[in-house]
C-alpha positions, 0 to 999 in steps of 0.5 A: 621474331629473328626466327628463320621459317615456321614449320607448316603446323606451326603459328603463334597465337596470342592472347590479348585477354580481352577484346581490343584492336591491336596493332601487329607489325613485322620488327625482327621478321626474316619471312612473310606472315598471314594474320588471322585476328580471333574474337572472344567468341572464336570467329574470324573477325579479320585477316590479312595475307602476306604481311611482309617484314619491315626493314630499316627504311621507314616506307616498310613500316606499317601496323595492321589493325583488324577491323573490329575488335578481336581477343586472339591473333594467329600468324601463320606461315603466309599462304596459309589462309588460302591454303586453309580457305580460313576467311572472314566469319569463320569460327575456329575451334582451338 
C-alpha cells in the first residue's frame, strides 16, 4: 500500500499460514497488480490479472477470491503473469 511501483523482481507474498479463501482487495494502491493465489502444496490454484486499485467511488471496490482454497498470495507488478506465462496448475518453487 501507498507505494509508488514495484521493481520488476519484486512482489509480496503473503502467507495466510493455512489453506483458506482470502479476500484481496486494492485499498491505498497507486498502480495495478496481477494476483497469483498458492496452495500449501505450491501450485497455482488461481490468478488474476490487472487488479486495478479502488478509489473513493464505491463502483471500484471489488474483493478477489480465488477459486478454491490457497495458503500463500503473490502480487506482482500487472503484466507479469503473462510475461511469466505463470497460469493455473503450475507449481512454483520458492
Amino acid at each position: 500500500m501507498l507505494r509508488g511501483s514495484l521493481k520488476e523482481s519484486e512482489g509480496l507474498l503473503m502467507d495466510f499460514e493455512s489453506e483458506k479463501k482470502p479476500g484481496i482487495w486494492m485499498p491505498f494502491m497507486r498502480f495495478p497488480l496481477d494476483l497469483i493465489f498458492i496452495s500449501a502444496n505450491k501450485k497455482v490454484v488461481d490468478v488474476k490479472e490487472n487488479v486495478r486499485p479502488i478509489s473513493f467511488d464505491a463502483r471500484t471496490w471489488r474483493i478477489y477470491m480465488p477459486k478454491e482454497k490457497c495458503r500463500w498470495v503473490l502480487e506482482i507488478n500487472a503484466g507479469g503473469i503473462r510475461k511469466t506465462g505463470t497460469k493455473t496448475g503450475d507449481i512454483l518453487s520458492f
